[in-house]
C-alpha positions as CSV (number, residue, x, y, z in Angstrom):
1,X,96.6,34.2,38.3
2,X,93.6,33.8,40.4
3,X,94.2,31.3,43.2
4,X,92.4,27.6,42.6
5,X,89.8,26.5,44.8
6,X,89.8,22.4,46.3
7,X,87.6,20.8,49.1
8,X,89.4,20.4,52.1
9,X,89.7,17.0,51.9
10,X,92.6,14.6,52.1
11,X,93.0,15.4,48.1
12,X,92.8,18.2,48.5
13,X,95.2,18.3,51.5
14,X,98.3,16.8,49.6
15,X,97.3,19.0,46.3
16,X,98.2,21.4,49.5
17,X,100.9,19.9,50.8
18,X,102.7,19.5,47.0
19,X,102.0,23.3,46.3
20,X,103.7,24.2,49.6
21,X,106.6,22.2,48.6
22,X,107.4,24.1,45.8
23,X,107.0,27.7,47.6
24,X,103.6,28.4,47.0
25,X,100.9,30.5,49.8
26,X,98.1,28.1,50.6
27,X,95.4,29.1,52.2
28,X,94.0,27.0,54.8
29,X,90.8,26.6,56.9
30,X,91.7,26.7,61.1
31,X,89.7,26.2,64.4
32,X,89.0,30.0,64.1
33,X,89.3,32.1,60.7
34,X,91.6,30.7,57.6
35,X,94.9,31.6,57.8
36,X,97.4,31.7,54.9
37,X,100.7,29.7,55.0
38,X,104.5,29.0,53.2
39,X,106.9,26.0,54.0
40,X,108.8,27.4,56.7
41,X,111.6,26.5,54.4
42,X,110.6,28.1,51.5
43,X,113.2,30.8,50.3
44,X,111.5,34.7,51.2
45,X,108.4,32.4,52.2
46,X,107.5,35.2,55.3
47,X,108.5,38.0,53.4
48,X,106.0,36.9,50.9
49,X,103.1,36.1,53.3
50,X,104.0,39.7,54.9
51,X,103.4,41.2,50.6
52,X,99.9,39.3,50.5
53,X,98.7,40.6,53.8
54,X,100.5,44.4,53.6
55,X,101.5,43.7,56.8
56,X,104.1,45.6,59.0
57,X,107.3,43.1,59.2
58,X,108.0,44.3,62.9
59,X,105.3,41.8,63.3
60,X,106.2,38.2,63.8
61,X,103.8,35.4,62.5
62,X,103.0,31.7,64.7
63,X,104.3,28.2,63.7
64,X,101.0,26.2,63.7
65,X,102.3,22.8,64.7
66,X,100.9,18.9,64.1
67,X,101.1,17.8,67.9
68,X,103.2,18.9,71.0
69,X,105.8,16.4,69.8
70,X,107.2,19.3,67.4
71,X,107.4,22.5,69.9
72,X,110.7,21.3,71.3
73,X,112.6,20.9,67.8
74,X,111.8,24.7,67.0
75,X,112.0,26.5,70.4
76,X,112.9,25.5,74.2
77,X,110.7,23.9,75.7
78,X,110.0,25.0,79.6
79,X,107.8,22.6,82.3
80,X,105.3,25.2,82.0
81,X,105.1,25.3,78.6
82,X,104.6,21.6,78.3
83,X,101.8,22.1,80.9
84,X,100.1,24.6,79.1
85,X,100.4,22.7,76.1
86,X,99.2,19.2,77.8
87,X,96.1,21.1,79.1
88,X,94.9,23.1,76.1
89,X,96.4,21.7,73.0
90,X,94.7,21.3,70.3
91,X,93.1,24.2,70.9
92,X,93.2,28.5,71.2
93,X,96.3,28.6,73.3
94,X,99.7,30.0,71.7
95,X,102.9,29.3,73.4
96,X,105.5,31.9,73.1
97,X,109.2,30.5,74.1
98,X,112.3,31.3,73.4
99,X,113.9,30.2,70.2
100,X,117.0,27.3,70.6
101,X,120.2,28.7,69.4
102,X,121.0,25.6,67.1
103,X,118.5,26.3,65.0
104,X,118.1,28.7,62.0
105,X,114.7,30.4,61.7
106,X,114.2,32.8,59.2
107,X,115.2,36.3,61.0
108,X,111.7,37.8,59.3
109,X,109.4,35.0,61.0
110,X,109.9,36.8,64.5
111,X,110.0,40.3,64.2
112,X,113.7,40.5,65.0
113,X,112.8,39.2,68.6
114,X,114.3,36.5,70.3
115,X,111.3,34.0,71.0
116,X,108.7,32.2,68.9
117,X,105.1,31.8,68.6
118,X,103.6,28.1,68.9
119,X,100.0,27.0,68.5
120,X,98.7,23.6,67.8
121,X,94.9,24.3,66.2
122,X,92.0,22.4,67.1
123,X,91.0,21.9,63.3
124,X,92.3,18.5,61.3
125,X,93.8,20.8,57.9
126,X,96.7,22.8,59.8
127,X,97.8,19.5,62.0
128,X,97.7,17.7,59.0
129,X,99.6,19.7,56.9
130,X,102.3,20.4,59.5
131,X,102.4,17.1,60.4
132,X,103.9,16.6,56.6
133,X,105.7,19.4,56.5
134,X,106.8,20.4,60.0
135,X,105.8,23.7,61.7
136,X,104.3,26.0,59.5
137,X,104.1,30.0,59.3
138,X,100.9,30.7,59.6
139,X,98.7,33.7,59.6
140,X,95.2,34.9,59.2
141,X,94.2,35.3,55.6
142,X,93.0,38.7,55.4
143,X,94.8,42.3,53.7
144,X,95.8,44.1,57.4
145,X,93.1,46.3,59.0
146,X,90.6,44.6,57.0
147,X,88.3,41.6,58.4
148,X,89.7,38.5,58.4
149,X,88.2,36.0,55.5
150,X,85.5,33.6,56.2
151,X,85.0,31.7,53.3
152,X,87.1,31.0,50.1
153,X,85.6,33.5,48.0
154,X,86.4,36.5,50.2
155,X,90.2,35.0,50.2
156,X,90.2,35.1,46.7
157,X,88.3,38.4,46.8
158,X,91.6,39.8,49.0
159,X,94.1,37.6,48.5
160,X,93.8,35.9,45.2
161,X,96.7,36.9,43.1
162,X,98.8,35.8,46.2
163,X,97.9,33.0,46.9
164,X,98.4,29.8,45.4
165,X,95.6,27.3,46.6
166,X,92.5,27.6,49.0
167,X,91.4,24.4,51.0
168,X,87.7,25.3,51.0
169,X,86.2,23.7,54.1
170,X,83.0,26.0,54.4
171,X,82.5,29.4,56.2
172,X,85.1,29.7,58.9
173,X,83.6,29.3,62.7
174,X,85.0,32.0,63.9
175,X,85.7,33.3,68.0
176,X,88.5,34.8,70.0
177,X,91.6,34.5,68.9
178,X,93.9,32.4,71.0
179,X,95.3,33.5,74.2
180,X,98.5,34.1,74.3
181,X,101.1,33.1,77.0
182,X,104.9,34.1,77.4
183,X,106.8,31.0,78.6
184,X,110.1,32.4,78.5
185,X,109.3,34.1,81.9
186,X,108.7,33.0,85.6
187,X,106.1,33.1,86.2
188,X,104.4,33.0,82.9
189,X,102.6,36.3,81.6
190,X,99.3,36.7,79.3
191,X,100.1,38.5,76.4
192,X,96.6,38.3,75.4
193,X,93.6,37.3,76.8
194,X,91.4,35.3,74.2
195,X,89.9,31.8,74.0
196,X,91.5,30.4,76.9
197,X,90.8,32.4,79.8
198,X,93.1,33.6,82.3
199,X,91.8,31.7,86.0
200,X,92.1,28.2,83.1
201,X,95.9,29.1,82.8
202,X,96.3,29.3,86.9
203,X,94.4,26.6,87.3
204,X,96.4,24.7,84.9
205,X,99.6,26.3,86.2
206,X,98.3,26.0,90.0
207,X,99.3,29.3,90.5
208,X,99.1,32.6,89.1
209,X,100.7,33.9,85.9
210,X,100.9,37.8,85.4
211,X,97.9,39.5,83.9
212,X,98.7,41.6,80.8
213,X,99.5,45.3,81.5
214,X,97.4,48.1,80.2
């Protein structure tokens, strides 16, 4: 069945919010492209957001999270993370730390690794629906090695029979993806360079982090 269509609005956000509740994919508009996401509780919920993208499951997928207030409940939470996050959350900075030992993520969320993806979006939808139902898999709604979506219909166009519900909330802005940052080491190293750039991280840091190799 052919995924349903709502305004991004805050009806449209619970309508969201209940169909994530019950296992469905919702796809969702973010500060950058849509993304498509599960309840991170939801029974074969990555395995099934892995299905709708054809996506290689060596590949782990981010928590987008409401607030900063979350990080430390899914992964540990280093000073320098908390820096970072301080200085460029909301925004196109994710987090990687390593995942805390007392608590059960699905072992298909990470790519068999041991650390975790964080991101809190600057974009109202994600925050909100995390903020209801905690930190959320989340990745961009597109079929792998095509271009990502930018509006509802091209979802529906690749993803429809996946997907459960689209939050419409216009054509996507688009941009770099985020930067990414791996907290687990000292100092921290760029993963990838992208909307933040890498002299804001030292800055933020006051020193240097390591530049990505290659």
């Amino acid at each position: 069945m052919t995924a349903r269509i709502v305004p991004d609005d805050d009806a449209g956000r619970a309508l969201a919010v209940e169909m994530l509740r019950a296992g469905a994919i919702v796809a969702l508009p973010t500060d950058t492209v849509y993304g498509i996401a599960v309840a991170l509780d939801t029974p074969g919920g990555i395995e099934a957001l892995f299905m709708a993208k054809r996506r290689p499951r060596d590949k782990g997928i981010v928590l987008l999270l409401a607030d900063a207030a979350q990080a430390p409940a899914i992964g540990q939470w280093p000073e320098t993370a908390a820096t970072l996050a301080a200085a460029f959350w909301p925004g196109g900075l994710t987090i990687v730390v390593s995942q805390r030992s007392d608590v059960a993520l699905p072992a298909a969320l990470t790519g068999g690794e041991s650390t975790i993806g964080l991101r809190v979006p600057d974009h109202d939808a994600p925050r909100a629906l995390a903020a209801a139902l905690g930190p959320m898999p989340t990745t961009s709604a597109n079929v792998s090695g095509r271009p990502e979506a930018r509006t509802a219909d091209e979802i529906i166009e690749q993803l429809g029979q996946s997907v459960g519900l689209v939050l419409d909330g216009g054509p996507a802005h688009g941009g770099p993806p985020s930067t990414v940052v791996d907290c687990t080491l000292g100092p921290p190293r760029i993963l990838r360079v992208g909307a933040i750039a890498v002299e804001a991280v030292d800055a933020a840091l006051g020193r240097a982090v390591r530049r990505p190799s290659g």
